[in-house]
N, C-alpha and C positions, 0 to 999 in steps of 0.2 A: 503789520502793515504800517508805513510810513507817512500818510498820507494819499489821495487821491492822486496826483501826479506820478508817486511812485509805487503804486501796488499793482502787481498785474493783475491779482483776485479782484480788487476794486474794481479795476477797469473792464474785466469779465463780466463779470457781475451785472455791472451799469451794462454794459454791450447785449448783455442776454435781456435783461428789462426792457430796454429801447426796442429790440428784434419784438419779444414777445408784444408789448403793448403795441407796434405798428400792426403786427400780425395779428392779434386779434382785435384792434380797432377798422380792419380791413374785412376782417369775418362781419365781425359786428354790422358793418355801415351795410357790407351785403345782405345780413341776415332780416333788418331791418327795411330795404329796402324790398326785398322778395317779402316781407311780412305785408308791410303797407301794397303791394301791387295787390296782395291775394286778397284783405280786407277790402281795399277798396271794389276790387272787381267781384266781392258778395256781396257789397253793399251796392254795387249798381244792377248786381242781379235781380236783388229784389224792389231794386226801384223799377228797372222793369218792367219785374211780375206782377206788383201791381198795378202798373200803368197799361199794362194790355190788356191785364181783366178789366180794369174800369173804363179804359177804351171801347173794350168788346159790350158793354153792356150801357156806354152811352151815346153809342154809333147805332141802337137800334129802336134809341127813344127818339120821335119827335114831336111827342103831347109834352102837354103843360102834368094831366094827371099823371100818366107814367115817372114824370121827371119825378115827382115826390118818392117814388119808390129806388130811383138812384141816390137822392139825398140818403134815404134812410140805408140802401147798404152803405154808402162811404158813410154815417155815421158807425155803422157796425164794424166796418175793415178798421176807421182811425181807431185803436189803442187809448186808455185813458192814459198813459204815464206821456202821453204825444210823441211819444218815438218817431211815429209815420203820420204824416198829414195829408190829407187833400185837397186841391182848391178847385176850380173851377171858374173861369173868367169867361166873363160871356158880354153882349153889348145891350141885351135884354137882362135886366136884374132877375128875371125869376128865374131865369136859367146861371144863376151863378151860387156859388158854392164855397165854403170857408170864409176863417178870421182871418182882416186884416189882407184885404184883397187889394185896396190902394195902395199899401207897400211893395208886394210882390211884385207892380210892374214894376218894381227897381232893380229885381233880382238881374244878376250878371247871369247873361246864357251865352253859353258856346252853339257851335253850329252844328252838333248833333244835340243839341237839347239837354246838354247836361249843365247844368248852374250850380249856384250857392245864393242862399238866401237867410238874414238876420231877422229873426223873430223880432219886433218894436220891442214886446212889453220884457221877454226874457233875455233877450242880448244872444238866445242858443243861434247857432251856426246850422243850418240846415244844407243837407247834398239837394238837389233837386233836379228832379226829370220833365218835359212837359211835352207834349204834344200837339198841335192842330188838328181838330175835330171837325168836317164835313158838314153845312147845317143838313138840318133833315126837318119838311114838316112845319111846324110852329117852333120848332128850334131850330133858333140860329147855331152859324159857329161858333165855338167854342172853342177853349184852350186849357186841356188837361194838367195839373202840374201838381207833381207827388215829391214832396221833401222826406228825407229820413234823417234823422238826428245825429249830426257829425262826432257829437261828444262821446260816443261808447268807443269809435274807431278813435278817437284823440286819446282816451282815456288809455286806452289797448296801446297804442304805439308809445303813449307817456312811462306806463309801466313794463314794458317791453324792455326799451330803452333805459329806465331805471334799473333793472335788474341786471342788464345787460353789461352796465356801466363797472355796476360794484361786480359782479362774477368776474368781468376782467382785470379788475387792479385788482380781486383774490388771486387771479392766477398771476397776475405779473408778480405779486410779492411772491408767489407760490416758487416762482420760476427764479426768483432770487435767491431764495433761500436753496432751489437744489443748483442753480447756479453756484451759487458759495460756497456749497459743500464739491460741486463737481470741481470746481475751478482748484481749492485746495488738495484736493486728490491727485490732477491732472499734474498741481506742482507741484508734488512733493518730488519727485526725480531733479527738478530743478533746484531744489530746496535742498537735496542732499549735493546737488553738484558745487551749491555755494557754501557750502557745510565743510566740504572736502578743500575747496579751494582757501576758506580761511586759514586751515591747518599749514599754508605752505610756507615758508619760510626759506629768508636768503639759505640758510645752511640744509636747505632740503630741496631745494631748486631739480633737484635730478627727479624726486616725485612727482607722478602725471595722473588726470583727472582719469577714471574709471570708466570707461565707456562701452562696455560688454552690454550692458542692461539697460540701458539707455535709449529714448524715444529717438526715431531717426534723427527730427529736429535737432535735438539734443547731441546727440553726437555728433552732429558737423561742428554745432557753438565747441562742445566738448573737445573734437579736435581739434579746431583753429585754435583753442588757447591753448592745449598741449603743446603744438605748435610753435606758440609766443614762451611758452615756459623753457623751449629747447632752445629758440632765439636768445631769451632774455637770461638760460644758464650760459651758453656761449659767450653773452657780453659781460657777462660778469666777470667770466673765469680768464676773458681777454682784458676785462679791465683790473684784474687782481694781479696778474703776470705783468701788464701795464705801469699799473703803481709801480711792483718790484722792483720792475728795469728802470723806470724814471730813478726809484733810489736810488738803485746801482751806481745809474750812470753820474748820478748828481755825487753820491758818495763818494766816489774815485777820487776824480779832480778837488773836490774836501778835504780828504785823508791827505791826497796831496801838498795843498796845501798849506794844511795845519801840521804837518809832518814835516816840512821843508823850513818852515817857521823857525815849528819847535827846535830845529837843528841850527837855525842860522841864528836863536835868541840862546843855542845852550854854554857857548861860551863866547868870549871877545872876539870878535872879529874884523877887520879892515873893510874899507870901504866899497873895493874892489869882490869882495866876498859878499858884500851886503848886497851889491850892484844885481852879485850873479842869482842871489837867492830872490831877488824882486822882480827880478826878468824869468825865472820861473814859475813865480807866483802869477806874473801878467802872464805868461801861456794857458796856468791854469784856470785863472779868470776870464780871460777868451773861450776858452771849452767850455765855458759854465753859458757865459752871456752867447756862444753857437746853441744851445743847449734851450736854452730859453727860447730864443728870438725864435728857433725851429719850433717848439712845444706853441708859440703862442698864433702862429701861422696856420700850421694844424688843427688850430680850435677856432680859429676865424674860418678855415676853410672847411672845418666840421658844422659852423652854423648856416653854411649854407654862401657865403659870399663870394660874390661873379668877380672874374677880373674887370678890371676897369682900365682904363689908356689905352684900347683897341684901335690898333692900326692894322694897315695893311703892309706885308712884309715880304720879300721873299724868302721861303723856308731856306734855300740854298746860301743862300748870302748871310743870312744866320748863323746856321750851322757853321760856319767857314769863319767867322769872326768870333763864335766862342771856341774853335779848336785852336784857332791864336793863343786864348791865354792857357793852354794847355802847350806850347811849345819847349818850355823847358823842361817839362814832366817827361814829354816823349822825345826831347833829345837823349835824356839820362836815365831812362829808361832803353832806350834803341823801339821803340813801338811808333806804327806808322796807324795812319787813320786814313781812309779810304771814303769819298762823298761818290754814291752813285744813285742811280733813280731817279726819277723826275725833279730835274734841277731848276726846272722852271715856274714848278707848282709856287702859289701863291697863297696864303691866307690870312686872317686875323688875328692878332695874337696881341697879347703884352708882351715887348719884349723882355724888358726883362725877367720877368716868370717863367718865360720860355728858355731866356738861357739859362735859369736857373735849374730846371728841370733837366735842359740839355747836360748842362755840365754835370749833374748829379752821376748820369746814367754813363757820360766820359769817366768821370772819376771809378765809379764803379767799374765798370769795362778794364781799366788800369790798373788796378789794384786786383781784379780774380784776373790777370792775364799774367804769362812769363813775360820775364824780358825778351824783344825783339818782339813778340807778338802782333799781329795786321788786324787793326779793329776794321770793324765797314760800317758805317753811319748808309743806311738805304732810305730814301724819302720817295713813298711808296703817295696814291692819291687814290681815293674810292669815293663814292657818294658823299659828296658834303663834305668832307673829312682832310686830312693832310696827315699820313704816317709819318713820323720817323723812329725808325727802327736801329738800335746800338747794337751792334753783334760783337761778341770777342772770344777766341778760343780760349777752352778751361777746360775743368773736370764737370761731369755731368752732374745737375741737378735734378734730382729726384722728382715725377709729378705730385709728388705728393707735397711738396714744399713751395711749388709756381703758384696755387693759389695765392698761400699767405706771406709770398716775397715784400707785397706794398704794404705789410702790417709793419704799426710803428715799435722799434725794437726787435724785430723779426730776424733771426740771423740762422741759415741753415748748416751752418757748423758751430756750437757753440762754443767748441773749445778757440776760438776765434772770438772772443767775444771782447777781449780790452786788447786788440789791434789794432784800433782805430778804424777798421772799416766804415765807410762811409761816412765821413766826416764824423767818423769815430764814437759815431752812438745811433746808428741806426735806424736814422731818420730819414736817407736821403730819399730813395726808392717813395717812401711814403708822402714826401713832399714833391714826387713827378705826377703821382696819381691827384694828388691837392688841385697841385697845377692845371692837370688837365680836367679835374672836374671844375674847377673854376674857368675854364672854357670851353664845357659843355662837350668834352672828350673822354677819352677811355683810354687803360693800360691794355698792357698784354706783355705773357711772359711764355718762354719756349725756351729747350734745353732738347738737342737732337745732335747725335753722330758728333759730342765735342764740342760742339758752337751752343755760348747760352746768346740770346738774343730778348732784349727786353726795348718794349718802343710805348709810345704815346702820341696822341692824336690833339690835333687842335680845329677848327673849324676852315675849310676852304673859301676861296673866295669863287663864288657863281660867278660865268665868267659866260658871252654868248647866248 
């Protein structure tokens, strides 16, 4: 265990303590209170029962002689240890009875006669019952009143309660310890799951957590991170192929380079030779700095960053101004471009980003087409959204390759790989999908009967 913040045993543990000490501080405060109802209700039993006998037997005296024979029972009924008392208050002194009768009229009485009264000289707490006696005779009324000593029921509910106390922090510790032993039990499947997952390692990324044996709980955690392990082998294996190509393609234009150098330093040369070998070396250094500036766009639009200079544009009138700077390509090539579809749609966009994406998906469209070939640019409109769709006739692409068209480096023929396709390293497609997530948009890719067709979306303008 790591500490209380981080142990689950710990926090089991405490969680079972807590449970059990409410739970049986709840028993308790009941058991206690059902205790103290039943003491109390025998202790007014026999307050009571002595109060109706000595009722019944001074409701029949009304001599002065007789009364001496009620003193001397309630001498016999009072107890020496004084448990039980009796008093008797009368407005005639012969007819009065007990110690300490001018404090009694102090006692607190309720309105069935039940009270409490302090002894002066002991400080004891007495229960007390009293009643109104009928005069009779030469006796006046009178007023009967029988105290029982509250200290045996104090005494009973103190030790009650004492025993009570400690029998339950025994069991709450009790309940810890099988807490701690249950909770390490319940984790050991956990404990082997984190056991299994240490062993994993980049170059075993293809190993997956066990989950035949496993508590249901367990195997959902179990399978969501097998899950993240197939994700996180896939990024890997896409970021190992990644590096690669990034070398590749960086290497090329270097070998070039330094190849072209080496040849223009290996012997004398004129000036006009220097000229020609520096003006190759700037082609190659432009393929490096396309290279770059593409890689470093990619990774702004990997951290997640929006287009910014949003305006509002017509997608048609777009479209139609970057097929301009494509006019030389498709003179001398004989390829024609076609705009149909909602020509009036309108939406948000950075332009420039948009014709950057656009021209991406022209270029592409040009380069898998023959000569003479009819592209069709379609600006298609659905909820919220603004299609435009590049279609061009080719050879059919496999579904198995339209997923990973907008992967960066991604090229579904490799033997085509330093042809310069797409601005000749692979990026372009990857920086349409950039774009449109940077405007809260979507790719899409299709290959049917001959025509591949690839489009992207930007946001529409709510319009009524």
């Amino acid at each position: 265990m790591k500490g209380l913040q981080r142990s689950i045993t710990t926090r089991l543990v405490v969680m079972f303590a807590l449970a059990a000490l409410v739970t049986f501080s709840l028993i308790g405060a009941a058991l206690y209170g059902v205790l103290e109802r039943e003491l109390t209700r025998h202790q007014n039993d026999d307050l009571n029962t002595n109060l109706q006998n000595m009722r019944y037997s001074i409701e029949r005296v009304g001599t002065l002689e007789r009364w001496s024979r009620v003193q001397a029972k309630l001498d016999t009924l009072t107890p020496s240890d004084g448990r039980v008392r009796f008093w008797v208050l009368s407005d005639d002194p012969r007819f009065q009875y007990g110690k300490g009768l001018d404090q009694l009229e102090l006692i607190s009485q309720e309105a069935d006669g039940h009270g409490t009264a302090e002894l002066p000289l002991t400080g004891h707490i007495l229960h007390t019952l009293s009643q109104h006696i009928e005069p009779l005779d030469e006796r006046p009324a009178v007023r009967l009143i029988v105290g029982v000593d509250a200290a045996p029921l104090t005494h009973t509910l103190h030790a009650f309660l004492t025993a009570l106390a400690l029998l339950s922090l025994t069991a709450v510790a009790l309940v810890m310890l099988l807490g701690y032993w249950i909770a390490r039990l319940g984790l050991q499947p956990l404990q082997q799951l984190s056991k299994e997952a240490q062993t994993l390692r980049p170059k075993t990324l293809s190993q997956r957590l066990q989950t035949e044996n496993l508590p249901v709980e367990l195997s959902d955690l179990a399978g969501a991170f097998n899950g993240a392990l197939g994700r996180l082998e896939d990024a890997y294996r896409q970021l190992e192929a990644f590096n690669a190509d990034v070398a590749h393609e960086l290497r090329t234009p270097l070998a070039n380079l330094i190849g072209g150098t080496q040849v223009a330093l290996s012997r004398p040369r004129s000036a006009p030779e220097f000229q020609e070998a520096l003006q190759s070396n700037l082609e190659e250094l432009e393929r490096l700095r396309s290279i770059i500036n593409d890689m470093l766009f990619l990774a702004r639009a990997d951290q997640g960053e929006a287009a910014t200079g949003l305006t509002e544009a017509c997608v048609a009138r777009e479209v139609e101004k970057t097929i301009e700077f494509f006019e030389f390509i498709l003179d001398e090539t004989g390829t024609t471009v076609v705009v149909e579809g909602e020509l009036q749609a309108q939406a948000t966009m950075n332009v420039p980003l948009f014709r950057r994406a656009l021209s991406n998906l022209l270029q592409n469209a040009i380069e898998h087409s023959a000569s003479g070939a009819a592209l069709v640019v379609n600006i298609a409109r659905t909820a919220g959204a603004v299609w435009i769709y590049v279609s061009n006739p080719g050879p059919l692409i496999a579904s198995t390759h339209l997923p990973r068209l907008f992967d960066r480096f991604y090229r579904v023929d490799e033997s085509r790989h330093d042809e310069g396709e797409l601005h000749g390293h692979g990026l372009g497609l990857a920086i349409v999908k950039a774009v449109a997530d940077m405007h809260g948009g979507s790719v899409t890719a299709s290959s049917v009967d001959g025509v591949t067709t690839i489009a992207f979306s930007v946001p529409a303008i709510v319009t009524g």
